[in-house]
C-alpha positions in Angstrom: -157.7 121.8 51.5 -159.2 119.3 49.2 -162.2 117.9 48.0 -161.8 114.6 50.1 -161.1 116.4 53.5 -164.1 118.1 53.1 -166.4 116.0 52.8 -164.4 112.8 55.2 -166.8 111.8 57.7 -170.6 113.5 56.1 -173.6 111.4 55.2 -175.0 111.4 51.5 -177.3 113.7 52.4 -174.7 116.2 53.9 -172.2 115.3 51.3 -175.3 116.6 48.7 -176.1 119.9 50.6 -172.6 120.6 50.9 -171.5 120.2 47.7 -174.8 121.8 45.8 -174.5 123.5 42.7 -175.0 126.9 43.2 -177.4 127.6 40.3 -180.1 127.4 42.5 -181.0 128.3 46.0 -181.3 125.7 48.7 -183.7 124.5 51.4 -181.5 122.5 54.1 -184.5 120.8 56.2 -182.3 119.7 59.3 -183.3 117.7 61.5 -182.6 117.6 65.8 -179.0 116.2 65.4 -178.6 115.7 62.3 -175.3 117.8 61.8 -177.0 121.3 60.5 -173.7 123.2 61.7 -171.2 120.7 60.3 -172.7 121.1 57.1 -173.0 125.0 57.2 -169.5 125.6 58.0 -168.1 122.5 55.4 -170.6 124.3 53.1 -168.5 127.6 53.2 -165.2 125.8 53.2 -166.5 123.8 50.0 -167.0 127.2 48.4 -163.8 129.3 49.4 -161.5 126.0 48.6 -163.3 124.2 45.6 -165.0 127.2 43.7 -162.5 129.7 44.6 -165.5 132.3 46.3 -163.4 134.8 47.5 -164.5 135.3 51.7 -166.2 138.6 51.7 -168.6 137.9 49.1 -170.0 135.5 51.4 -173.0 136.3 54.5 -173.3 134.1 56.7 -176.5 135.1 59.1 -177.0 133.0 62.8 -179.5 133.4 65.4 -177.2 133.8 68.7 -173.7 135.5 69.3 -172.3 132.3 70.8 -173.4 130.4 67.4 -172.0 133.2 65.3 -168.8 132.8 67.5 -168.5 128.8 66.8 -169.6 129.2 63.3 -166.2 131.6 63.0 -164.2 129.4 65.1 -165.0 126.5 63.4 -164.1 128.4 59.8 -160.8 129.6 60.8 -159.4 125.9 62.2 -160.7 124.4 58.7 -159.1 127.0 56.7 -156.6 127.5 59.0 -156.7 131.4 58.5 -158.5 134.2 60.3 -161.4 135.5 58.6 -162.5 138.7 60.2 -163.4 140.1 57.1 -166.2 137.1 56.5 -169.7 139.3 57.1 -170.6 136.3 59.6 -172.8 137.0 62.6 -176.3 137.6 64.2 -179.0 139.4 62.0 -178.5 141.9 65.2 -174.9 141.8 64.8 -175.0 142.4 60.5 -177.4 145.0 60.7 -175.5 147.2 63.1 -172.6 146.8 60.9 -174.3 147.4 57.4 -175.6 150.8 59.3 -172.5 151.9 60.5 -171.2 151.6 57.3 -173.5 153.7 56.0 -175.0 155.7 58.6 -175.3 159.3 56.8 -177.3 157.0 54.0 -179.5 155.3 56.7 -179.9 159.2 58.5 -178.3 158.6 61.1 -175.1 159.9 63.2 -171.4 158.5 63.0 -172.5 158.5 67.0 -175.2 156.5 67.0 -176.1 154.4 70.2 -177.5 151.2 70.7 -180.3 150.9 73.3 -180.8 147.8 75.0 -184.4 146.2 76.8 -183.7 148.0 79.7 -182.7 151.4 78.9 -185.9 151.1 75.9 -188.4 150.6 78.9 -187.0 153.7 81.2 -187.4 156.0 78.2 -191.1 154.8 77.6 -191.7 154.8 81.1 -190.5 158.8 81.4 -192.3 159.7 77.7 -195.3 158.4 78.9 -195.0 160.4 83.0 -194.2 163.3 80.7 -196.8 163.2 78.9 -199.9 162.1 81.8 -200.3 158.9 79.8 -202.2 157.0 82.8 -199.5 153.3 83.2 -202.3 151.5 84.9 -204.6 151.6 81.9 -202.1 151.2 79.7 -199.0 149.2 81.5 -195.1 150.1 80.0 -194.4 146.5 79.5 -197.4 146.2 77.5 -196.6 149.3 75.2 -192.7 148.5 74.7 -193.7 145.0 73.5 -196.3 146.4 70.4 -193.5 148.9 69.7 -190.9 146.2 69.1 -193.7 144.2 67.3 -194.2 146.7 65.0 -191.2 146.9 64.7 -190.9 143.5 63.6 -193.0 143.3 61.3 -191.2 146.6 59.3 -194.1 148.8 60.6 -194.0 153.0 61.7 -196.6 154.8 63.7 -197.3 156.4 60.5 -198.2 153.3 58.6 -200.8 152.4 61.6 -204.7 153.1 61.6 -205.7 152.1 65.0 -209.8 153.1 64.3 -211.5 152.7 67.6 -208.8 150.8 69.2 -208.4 153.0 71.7 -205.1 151.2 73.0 -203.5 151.2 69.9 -204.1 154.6 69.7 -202.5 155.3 73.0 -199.6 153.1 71.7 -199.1 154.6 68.8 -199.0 158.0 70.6 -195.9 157.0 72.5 -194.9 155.2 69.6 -194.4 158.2 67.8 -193.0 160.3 71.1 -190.4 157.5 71.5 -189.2 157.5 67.9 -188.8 161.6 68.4 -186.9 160.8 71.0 -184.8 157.9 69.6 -184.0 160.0 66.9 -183.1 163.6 69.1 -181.0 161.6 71.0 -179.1 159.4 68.1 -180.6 155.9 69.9 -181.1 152.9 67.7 -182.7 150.1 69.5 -182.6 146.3 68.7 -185.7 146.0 66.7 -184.9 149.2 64.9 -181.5 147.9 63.8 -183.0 145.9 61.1 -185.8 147.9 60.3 -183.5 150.5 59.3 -180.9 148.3 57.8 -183.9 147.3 55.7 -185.1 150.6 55.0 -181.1 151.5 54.4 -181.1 149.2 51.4 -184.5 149.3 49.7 -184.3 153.1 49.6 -180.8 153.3 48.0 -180.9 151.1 44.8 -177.7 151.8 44.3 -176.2 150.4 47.6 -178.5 147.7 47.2 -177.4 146.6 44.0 -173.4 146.9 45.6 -174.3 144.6 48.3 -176.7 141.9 45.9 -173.3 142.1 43.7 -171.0 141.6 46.4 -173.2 138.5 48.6 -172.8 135.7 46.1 -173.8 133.6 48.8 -176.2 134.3 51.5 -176.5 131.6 54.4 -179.1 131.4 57.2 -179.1 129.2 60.4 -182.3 128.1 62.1 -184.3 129.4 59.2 -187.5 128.8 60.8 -187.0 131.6 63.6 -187.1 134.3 60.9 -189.5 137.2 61.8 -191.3 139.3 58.9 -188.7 142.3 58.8 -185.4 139.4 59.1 -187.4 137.3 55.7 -187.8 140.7 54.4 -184.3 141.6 54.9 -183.1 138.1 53.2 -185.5 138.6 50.3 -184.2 142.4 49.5 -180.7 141.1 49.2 -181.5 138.2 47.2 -180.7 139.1 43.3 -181.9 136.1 41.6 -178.2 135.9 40.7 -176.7 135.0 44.1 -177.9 131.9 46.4 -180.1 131.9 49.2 -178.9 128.4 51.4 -181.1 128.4 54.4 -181.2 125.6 57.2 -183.6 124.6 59.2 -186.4 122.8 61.0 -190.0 123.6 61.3 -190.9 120.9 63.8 -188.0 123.7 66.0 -190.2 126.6 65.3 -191.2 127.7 68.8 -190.5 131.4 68.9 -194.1 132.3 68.0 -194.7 134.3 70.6 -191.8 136.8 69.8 -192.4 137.2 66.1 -190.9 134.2 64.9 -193.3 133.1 61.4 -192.8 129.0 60.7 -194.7 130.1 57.8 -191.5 131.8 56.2 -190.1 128.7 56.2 -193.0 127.2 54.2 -193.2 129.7 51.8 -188.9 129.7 50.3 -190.1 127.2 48.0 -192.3 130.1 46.0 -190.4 133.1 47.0 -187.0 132.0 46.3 -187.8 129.6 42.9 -185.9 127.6 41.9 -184.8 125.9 45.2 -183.9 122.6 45.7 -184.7 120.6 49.2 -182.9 118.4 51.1 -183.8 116.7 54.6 -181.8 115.9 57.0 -182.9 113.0 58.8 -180.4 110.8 60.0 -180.0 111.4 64.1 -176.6 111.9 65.8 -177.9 112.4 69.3 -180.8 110.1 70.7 -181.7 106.5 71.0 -184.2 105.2 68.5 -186.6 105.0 71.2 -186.5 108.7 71.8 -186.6 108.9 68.0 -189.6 107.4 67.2 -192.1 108.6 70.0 -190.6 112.1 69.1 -191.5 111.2 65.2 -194.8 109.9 66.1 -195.5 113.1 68.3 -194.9 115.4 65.7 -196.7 114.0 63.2 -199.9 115.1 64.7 -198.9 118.4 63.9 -200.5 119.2 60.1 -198.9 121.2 57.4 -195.6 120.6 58.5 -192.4 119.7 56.1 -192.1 116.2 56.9 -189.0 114.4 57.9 -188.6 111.2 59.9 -185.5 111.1 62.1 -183.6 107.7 62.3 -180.7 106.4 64.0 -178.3 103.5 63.5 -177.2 103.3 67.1 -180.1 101.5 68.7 -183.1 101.2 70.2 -181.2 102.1 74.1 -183.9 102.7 76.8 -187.9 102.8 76.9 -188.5 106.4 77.9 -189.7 106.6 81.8 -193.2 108.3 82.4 -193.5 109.0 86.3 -197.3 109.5 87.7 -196.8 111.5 90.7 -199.2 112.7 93.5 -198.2 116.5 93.8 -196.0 118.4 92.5 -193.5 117.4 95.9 -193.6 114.2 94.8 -192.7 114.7 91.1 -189.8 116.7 92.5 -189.0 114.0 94.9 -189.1 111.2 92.4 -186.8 113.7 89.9 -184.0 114.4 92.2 -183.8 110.8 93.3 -183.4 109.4 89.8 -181.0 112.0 89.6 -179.2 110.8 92.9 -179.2 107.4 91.5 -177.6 108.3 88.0 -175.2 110.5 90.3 -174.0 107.2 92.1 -173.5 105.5 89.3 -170.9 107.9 87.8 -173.0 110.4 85.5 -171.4 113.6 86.1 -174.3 116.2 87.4 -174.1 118.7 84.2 -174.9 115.6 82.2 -178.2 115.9 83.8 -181.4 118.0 83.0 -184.4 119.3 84.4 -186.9 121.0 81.9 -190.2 122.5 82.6 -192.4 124.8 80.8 -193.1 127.6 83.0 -190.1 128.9 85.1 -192.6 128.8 88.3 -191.6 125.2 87.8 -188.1 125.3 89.2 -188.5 126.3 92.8 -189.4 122.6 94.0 -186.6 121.1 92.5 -184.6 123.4 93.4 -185.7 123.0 97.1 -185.2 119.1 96.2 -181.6 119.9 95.0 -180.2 121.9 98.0 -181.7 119.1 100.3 -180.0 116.7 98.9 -176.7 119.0 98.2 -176.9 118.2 94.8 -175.0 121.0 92.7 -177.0 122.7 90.0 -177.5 125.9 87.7 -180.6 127.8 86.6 -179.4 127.7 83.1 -180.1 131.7 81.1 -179.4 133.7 84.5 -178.7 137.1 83.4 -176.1 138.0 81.7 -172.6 139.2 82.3 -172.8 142.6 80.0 -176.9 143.3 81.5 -175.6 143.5 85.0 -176.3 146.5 86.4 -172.5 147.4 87.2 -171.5 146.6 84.0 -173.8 148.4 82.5 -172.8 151.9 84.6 -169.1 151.3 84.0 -170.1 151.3 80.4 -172.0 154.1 80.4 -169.0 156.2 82.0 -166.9 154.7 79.0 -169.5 156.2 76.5 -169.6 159.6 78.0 -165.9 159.6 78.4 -165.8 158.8 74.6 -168.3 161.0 73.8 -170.4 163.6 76.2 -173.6 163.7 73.7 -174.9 160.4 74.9 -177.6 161.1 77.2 -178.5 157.6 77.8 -174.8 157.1 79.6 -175.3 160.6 81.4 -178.9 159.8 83.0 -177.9 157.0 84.2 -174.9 157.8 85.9 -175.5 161.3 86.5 -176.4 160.5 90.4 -174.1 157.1 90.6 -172.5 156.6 92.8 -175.0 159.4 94.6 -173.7 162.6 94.9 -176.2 165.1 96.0 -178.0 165.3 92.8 -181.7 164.8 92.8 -184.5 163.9 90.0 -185.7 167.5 90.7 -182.2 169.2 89.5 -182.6 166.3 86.8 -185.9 167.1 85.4 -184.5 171.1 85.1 -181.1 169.7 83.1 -183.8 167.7 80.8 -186.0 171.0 80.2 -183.2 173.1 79.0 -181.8 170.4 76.9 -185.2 169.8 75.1 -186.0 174.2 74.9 -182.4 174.6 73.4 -181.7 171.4 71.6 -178.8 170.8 73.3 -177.7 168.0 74.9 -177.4 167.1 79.0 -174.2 167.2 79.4 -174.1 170.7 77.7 -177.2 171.2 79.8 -175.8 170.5 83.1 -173.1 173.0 82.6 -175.4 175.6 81.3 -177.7 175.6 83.9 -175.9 175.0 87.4 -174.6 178.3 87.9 -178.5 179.1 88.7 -178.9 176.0 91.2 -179.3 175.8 94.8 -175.7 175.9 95.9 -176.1 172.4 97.2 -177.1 171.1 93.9 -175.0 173.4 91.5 -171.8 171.7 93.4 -173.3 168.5 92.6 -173.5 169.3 88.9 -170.0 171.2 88.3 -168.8 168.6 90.2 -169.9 165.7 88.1 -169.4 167.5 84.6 -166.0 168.1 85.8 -165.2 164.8 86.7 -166.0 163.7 83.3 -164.5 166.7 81.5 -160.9 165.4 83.9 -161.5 162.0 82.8 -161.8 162.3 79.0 -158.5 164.0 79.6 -156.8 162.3 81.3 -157.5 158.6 79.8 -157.4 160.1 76.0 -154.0 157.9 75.5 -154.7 155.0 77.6 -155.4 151.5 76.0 -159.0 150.3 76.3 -158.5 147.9 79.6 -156.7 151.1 81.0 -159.0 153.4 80.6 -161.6 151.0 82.0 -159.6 150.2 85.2 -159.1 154.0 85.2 -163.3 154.6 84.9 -164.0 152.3 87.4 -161.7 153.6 90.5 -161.8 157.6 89.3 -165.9 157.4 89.1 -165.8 156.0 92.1 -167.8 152.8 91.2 -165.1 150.5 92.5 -165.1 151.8 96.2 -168.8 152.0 96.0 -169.4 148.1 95.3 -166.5 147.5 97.8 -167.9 149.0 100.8 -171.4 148.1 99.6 -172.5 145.8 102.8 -175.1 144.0 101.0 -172.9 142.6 98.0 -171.8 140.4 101.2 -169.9 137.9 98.2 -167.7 140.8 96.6 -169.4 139.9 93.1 -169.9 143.1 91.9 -166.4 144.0 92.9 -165.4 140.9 90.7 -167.5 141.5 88.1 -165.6 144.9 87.4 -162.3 143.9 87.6 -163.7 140.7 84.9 -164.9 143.5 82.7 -161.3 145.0 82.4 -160.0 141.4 81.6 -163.0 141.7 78.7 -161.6 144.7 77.4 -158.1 142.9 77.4 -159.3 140.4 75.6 -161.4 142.2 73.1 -160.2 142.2 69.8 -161.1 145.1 67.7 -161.6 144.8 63.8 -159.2 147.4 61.9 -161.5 147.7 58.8 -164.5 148.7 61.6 -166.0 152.3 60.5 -165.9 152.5 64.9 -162.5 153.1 67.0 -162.2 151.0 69.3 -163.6 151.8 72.5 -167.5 151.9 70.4 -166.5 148.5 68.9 -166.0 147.5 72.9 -169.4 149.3 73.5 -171.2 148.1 70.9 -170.2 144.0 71.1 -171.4 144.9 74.6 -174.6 146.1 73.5 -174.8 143.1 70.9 -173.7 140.2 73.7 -177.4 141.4 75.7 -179.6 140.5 72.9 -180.2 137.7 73.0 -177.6 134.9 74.3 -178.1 132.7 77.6 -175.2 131.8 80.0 -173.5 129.3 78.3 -174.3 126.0 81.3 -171.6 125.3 83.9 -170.0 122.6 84.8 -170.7 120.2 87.5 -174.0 121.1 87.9 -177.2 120.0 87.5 -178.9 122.3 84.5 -182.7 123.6 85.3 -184.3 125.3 82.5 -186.8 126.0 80.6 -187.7 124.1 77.4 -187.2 127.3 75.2 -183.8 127.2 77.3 -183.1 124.5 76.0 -183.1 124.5 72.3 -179.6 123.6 70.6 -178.7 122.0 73.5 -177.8 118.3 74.3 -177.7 116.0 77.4 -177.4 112.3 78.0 -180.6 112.4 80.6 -183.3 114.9 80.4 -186.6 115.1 82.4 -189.1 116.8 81.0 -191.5 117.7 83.8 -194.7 119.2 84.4 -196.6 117.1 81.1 -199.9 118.2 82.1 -202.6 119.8 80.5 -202.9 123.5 80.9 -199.7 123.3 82.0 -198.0 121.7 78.7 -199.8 122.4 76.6 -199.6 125.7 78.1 -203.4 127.0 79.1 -203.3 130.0 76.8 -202.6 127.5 74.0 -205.8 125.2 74.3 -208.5 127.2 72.2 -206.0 128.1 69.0 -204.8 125.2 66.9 -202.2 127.1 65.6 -200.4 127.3 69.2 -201.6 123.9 70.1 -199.1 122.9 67.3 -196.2 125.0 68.6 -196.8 123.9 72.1 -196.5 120.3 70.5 -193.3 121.3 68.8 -192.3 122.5 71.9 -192.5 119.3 73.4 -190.8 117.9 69.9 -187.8 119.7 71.1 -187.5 119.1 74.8 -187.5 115.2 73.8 -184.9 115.6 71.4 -182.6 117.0 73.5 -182.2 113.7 75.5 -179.3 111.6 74.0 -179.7 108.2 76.2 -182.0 108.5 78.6 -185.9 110.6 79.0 -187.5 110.8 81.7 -191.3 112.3 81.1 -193.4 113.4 84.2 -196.6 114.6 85.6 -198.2 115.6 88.8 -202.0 114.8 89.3 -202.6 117.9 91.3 -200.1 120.9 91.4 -200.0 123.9 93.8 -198.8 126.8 90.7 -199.3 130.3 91.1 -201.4 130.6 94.6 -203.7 127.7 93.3 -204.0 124.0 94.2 -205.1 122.0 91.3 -206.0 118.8 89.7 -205.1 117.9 86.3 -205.4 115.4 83.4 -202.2 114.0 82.1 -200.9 116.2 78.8 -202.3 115.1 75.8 -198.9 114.8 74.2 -198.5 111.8 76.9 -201.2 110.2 74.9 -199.9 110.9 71.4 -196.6 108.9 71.8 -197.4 105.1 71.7 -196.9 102.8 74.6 -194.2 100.7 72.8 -191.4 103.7 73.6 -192.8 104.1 77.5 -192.2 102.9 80.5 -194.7 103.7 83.1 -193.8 104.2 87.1 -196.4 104.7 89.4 -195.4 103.8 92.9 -193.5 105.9 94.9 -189.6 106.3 94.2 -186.8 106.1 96.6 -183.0 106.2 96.0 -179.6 106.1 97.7 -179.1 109.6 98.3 -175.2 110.9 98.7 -173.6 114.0 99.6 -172.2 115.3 96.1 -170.2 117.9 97.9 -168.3 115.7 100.6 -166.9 112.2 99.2 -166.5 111.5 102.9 -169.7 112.3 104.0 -172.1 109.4 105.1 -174.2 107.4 102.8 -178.5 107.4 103.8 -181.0 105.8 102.3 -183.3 108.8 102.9 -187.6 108.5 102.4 -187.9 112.4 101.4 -191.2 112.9 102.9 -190.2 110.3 105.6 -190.8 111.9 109.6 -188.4 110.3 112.4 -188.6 110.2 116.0 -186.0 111.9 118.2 -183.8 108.9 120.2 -180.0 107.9 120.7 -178.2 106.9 117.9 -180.7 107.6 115.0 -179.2 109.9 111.7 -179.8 113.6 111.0 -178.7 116.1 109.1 -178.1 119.8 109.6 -178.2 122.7 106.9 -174.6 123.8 108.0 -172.7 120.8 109.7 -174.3 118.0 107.6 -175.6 114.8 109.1 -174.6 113.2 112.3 -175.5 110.9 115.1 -177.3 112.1 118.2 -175.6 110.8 121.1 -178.1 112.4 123.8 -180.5 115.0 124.6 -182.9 116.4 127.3 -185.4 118.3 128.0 -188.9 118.6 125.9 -190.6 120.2 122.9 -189.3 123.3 120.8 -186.9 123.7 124.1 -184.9 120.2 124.1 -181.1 120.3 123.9 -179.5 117.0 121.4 -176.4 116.4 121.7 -175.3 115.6 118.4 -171.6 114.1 116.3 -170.9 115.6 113.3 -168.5 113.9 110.8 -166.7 116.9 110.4 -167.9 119.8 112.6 -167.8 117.1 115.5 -170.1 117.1 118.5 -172.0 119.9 119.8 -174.9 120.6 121.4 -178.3 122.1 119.5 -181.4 123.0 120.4 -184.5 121.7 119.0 -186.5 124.9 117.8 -183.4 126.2 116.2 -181.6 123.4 114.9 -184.2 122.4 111.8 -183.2 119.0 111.8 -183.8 116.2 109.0 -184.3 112.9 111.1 -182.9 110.3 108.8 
C-alpha cells in the first residue's frame, strides 16, 4: 500500500495526526465525528507500510470488545492480511493476556480464573455470612463497589488506613477476606486484571524493560475514560523511547462515576513531554445547527481543552424543544413525531429515544406498544451473562479442569439433584481445614453423608469424572453440545414451563454455534477450550447489545455514547432530573452532567428533538420542575419551541394492511355503531352492534383480519378511536 491510499479521503488535520513523526508523543483531541477511528486505524497502517514497524511491536489499547473487534477488522481489509499477533484489544482484554504470559511472574497459576460481576458479589455476600458481618449496616453492593474502586485506583487493604471510618474498616475487613479467598481459589477478577498486570511489570524490571523495548508504539482510544491504575499502566510502559498516541475528547468524559479521571487527559501534556496536539474539529455527523448549540453548551464547562466543531454540510433543521404537561404527554408528543417520521419513510432503528435515568423508559415504552411501533431497550443483558450460559460454562471449566470451585458451586445442585446448601456448607469446611479443593472435597466426604445426600454427591462427581472422559477428544462445539445434553441442562430448559418462548433452549444450542465460530489463537499460552472461557469472561465486561434492526432504540444517554442516528430525542431536560439531582451542589459533576448532555446532542445527525415535562410522576413521587438549565444555555437561534399539544397520523408498523387513524392519545370515545377501536390482540375494527349495559355489554365488533366476533365490555380493553 502506498502513501497516497492512505491518506485518500482524510482532512489536513487527519492527514497531520496520521502521518506524525514519531519523535514525539501525540495528543489526538477528537472531536464527536470527526473520524477518531479512521485515523487510528490509517495511523497504524501508515506505520507498518511507510516506516516498516514490524506488527507486534505495536499496542493498540480500546475501551470495548466490539471497538477492539472493528479496530482489527478494519486493519486486516487495509492490509489485506490477518494480524492476530497485533497486541490490539481492551485494557481488560491486554491485561489478561500480558498475565497469562507470565503468570508464575505475576504469582499466579497456569489455571487462573476470571471472575465476573456476578460471581464477585456471591463470594462477598458468603465471606461476609461467614464471617457475621451484619449486610443491612453495611449492604454487599456497597462493599463490592469500594473493593473494585480501590482497586482502581492500584490500591490493597494493606495500603488503607481507615482511622475512625468505621465502614471502611468493615470494608477493608472483607477486603482482605476476599483477596484470601481470590487467591486460595486461583480467581482473578476484572479490576484485579490490571492491578496485577501493573504490579507484573513494575516489580520485574526486567520484563518491563522487554515489553518498553518491544511497544514502539502505544495507542489509546477514548483517552479520556482512563482510570488511575489504566494511566498508570500507560505511563509504566512508556520508555521515553517509544510513542504514546492517545485520542480523545474531554467534552466525552462522562464515566466519572466509575473511576474514569478527565483529568488524565489534562495532564499528558506534562507527563508525557514532549507531545504535540492536534484537534479534531471538523464534524462528519450533525447539522450545523446541532453543532453550534452543542459548541455553545459546552463552552460553559471551564478548564476544558477547547475545540469548536464545524461542519460544511449545512445549517439543516432548528432543533425542536417540546414543553409538555406530564410526563404522559412528553411520551405522547415523542411517539407521535416518531409516527410521523415513520410515515414518511424513516426506518424505525433510525430513530432514538434517550433519557437520563432508565426509570425514564417505561412511558415510552407503554407509548410504543400502543401504537405497535417496534423498538429495543438498547444494553439488555448480554448473551455470555445469561444465566444458562453461564452454567454451561461452568460445566466446561470443571470438565477442563475440576479445581475451579467457582464452576463447581454453581452447578453443584443444577439442574437440582438432591443436594442441599447444608451438604454444601460441610463440602466447603473440609475444603478450607485440608486445603483442598471441592471437588476433591465432595468425594472425600460423601461416604459419611446421609445416604440421600452422599448419592447426591458420588453421583454428581461422577458425572463429571465420566464427562472429562469421555469428551477428552472432542472438538470444542462437541464437547459443548455434549455438556449441555449429558448435564442435563438441555432437558431442563426444555421442559422448563415458564421459559414459555424456548429462549433458553435457543440460547444453548447459539452457544455451540459460538464455540464453532470461535477462533482460537495458536501462539495463546491457553488451549483452547480456556481461550473459549476466557473471551467469554472478557465479552461480560463491559460491551452493550450491539442495537437491532427495525426498531425503535430506547436508551440511556451513557448508552448512547459512540453511537449515531439521523433523529434523536433527548427527553426528560429538567432540572434534578438532567442535571441529575445528586449533581446540583458539586461543580465538578455539574460539568459532567453538562458533558453528558454534550454527548446525547451529538449523536443526532439531522434531526434533535429536546424535551421536558413540567411535572413528572418518577420514583413514587409527583413533581413539578423548572426546565434544565442546559435548555437555557443553548441560544434561541438553534431552537424551535412547541408548546401546544401534538397529534400525528398514527399507523400500524407491523400490518401494511392495517387501517390508517388519526388517533388523539389521551382522546376518550363513546360506544355507538360504526365508530373505530382497537383491540390488544385482533387490532382495530368497526363495531357493528352491541347490547346490554356497563362492564356487562356485549359489542359486536369487525376485525380486518380476525373478522367479526363478539366481546364483552369489561374484558375486551378497548381503545375507542
Amino acid at each position: 500500500m502506498n502513501l497516497s491510499e492512505i491518506i485518500d479521503g482524510l482532512n489536513d488535520k487527519q492527514h497531520q495526526s496520521v502521518t506524525l513523526d514519531d519523535a514525539q508523543n501525540a495528543l489526538i483531541l477528537a472531536g464527536a465525528g470527526s473520524g477518531k477511528t479512521r485515523v487510528l486505524t490509517h495511523r497504524i497502517v501508515y506505520l507498518i507500510t511507510q516506516k516498516n514497524t514490524h506488527i507486534d511491536a505495536i499496542l493498540a489499547v480500546t475501551f470495548t470488545n466490539k471497538a477492539a473487534k472493528e479496530m482489527r477488522e478494519r486493519l486486516e481489509l487495509l492490509l489485506r492480511r490477518p494480524i492476530r499477533s497485533m497486541w490490539v484489544g481492551t485494557f481488560h482484554g491486554l491485561a489478561h493476556r500480558l498475565l497469562r504470559a507470565h503468570p508464575i511472574e505475576a504469582n499466579l497459576s497456569t489455571q487462573f480464573q476470571i471472575l465476573d460481576q456476578q460471581d464477585q458479589f456471591r463470594i462477598v455476600k458468603r465471606l461476609m455470612r461467614e464471617n457475621q458481618i451484619d449486610e443491612s449496616k453495611y449492604p454487599v453492593r456497597k462493599i463490592q463497589w469500594f473493593i473494585n474502586q480501590q482497586k482502581d485506583e492500584g490500591i490493597r487493604p494493606t495500603d488503607i488506613d481507615a482511622g475512625y471510618n468505621y465502614f471502611v474498616k468493615q470494608s477493608v475487613k472483607v477486603f482482605e477476606l476476599y483477596e484470601d479467598h481470590c487467591k486460595a481459589n486461583e480467581l482473578i477478577d476484572f479490576a484485579e486484571l490490571l492491578v496485577r498486570s501493573y504490579e507484573l511489570l513494575k516489580n520485574n524490571a526486567e520484563l518491563l524493560a522487554h515489553y518498553q523495548r518491544r511497544f514502539e508504539h502505544i495507542l489509546v482510544d477514548e483517552f479520556q475514560d482512563t482510570n488511575t491504575i489504566q494511566y498508570k499502566w500507560i505511563k509504566l510502559l512508556s520508555s521515553g523511547k517509544n510513542q504514546v498516541f492517545c485520542v480523545g475528547d474531554d467534552d466525552q468524559s462522562i464515566y466519572g462515576w466509575r473511576g474514569a479521571k478527565i483529568e488524565n487527559i489534562q495532564k499528558l501534556e506534562t507527563d508525557f513531554n514532549p507531545i504535540q496536539t492536534i484537534r479534531l474539529e471538523q464534524n462528519y455527523r450533525s447539522t450545523g445547527n446541532i453543532l453550534g448549540a452543542s459548541n455553545t453548551l459546552i463552552a460553559n464547562n471551564s478548564n476544558r481543552l477547547e475545540k469548536s466543531l464545524w461542519t460544511d454540510s449545512g445549517d439543516g433543521e432548528l432543533i425542536d424543544v417540546y414543553e409538555a404537561r406530564t410526563e404522559t404527554d412528553e411520551s405522547d408528543f415523542v411517539v407521535s413525531s416518531i409516527q410521523k417520521l415513520l410515515n414518511e419513510g424513516t426506518n424505525p432503528n433510525e430513530c432514538a429515544i434517550l433519557y437520563r435515568s432508565n426509570a425514564q423508559s417505561r412511558g415510552f415504552e407503554e407509548k410504543l406498544i400502543k401504537y405497535n411501533i417496534p423498538y429495543i431497550i438498547y444494553g439488555g443483558l448480554r448473551f455470555f451473562e445469561r444465566a444458562e450460559i453461564k452454567d454451561a460454562l461452568c460445566y466446561l471449566r470443571l470438565m477442563e479442569s475440576v479445581t475451579d470451585n467457582v464452576a463447581f458451586e454453581r452447578v453443584v445442585n443444577f439442574p437440582t439433584r438432591g443436594i442441599g446448601n447444608a451438604t454444601i456448607e460441610k463440602v466447603r469446611e473440609f475444603a478450607r481445614d485440608n486445603s483442598t479443593t471441592l471437588f476433591q472435597a465432595a468425594i472425600a466426604i460423601s461416604p459419611s453423608l446421609p445416604t440421600r445426600a452422599s448419592n447426591a454427591l458420588i453421583g454428581f462427581t461422577q458425572l463429571i469424572e465420566q464427562m472429562c472422559d469421555e469428551a477428552k477428544n472432542l472438538e470444542l462445539s462437541e464437547k459443548v453440545s455434549y455438556l449441555i445434553k449429558t448435564s442435563g441442562l438441555i432437558d431442563y430448559y426444555s421442559n422448563n414451563k415458564t421459559d414459555k418462548a424456548g429462549s433458553k433452549k435457543e440460547n444453548l444450542e447459539e452457544l455451540i454455534a459460538a464455540a464453532k465460530q470461535y477462533t482460537h489463537d495458536e501462539d495463546s499460552e491457553m488451549n483452547e477450550v480456556m481461550g473459549f472461557v476466557s473471551l467469554a469472561s472478557l465479552d461480560s465486561s463491559g460491551d452493550t447489545n450491539a442495537p437491532e434492526h427495525q426498531n425503535v432504540q430506547l436508551m440511556t444517554v451513557h448508552s448512547a455514547k459512540g453511537l449515531e442516528f439521523p433523529c434523536v430525542f433527548l427527553t426528560g431536560m429538567e432540572e434534578d432530573l438532567f442535571p441529575s439531582r445528586q449533581s446540583k451542589d458539586e461543580p465538578h459533576l455539574i460539568d459532567e452532567e453538562r458533558r453528558l448532555c454534550y454527548v446525547g446532542m451529538t449523536r443526532a445527525m439531522k434531526k434533535l428533538t429536546l424535551s421536558f415535562a413540567i411535572r413528572r410522576f418518577l420514583h413514587g413521587q409527583s413533581l413539578y420542575a423548572d426546565p434544565s438549565r442546559f435548555l437555557g444555555e443553548i441560544p434561541n437561534e438553534y431552537l424551535n419551541s412547541i408548546k401546544q399539544k401534538f397529534g400525528a397520523t398514527v399507523h400500524n408498523y407491523k400490518d401494511d394492511d392495517i387501517f390508517n387513524q388519526d388517533i388523539e392519545p389521551e382522546g376518550q370515545g363513546q360506544l355507538s355503531i360504526g365508530v373505530t377501536v382497537k383491540h390488544a390482540k385482533f387490532g382495530f375494527g368497526t363495531v357493528l352492534n352491541f347490547e346490554g349495559e356497563g362492564d356487562s355489554t356485549r359489542i359486536q365488533i369487525k376485525f380486518k383480519k380476525a373478522g367479526t366476533k363478539w366481546l364483552i365490555s369489561s374484558y375486551a380493553n378497548l381503545e375507542f378511536v
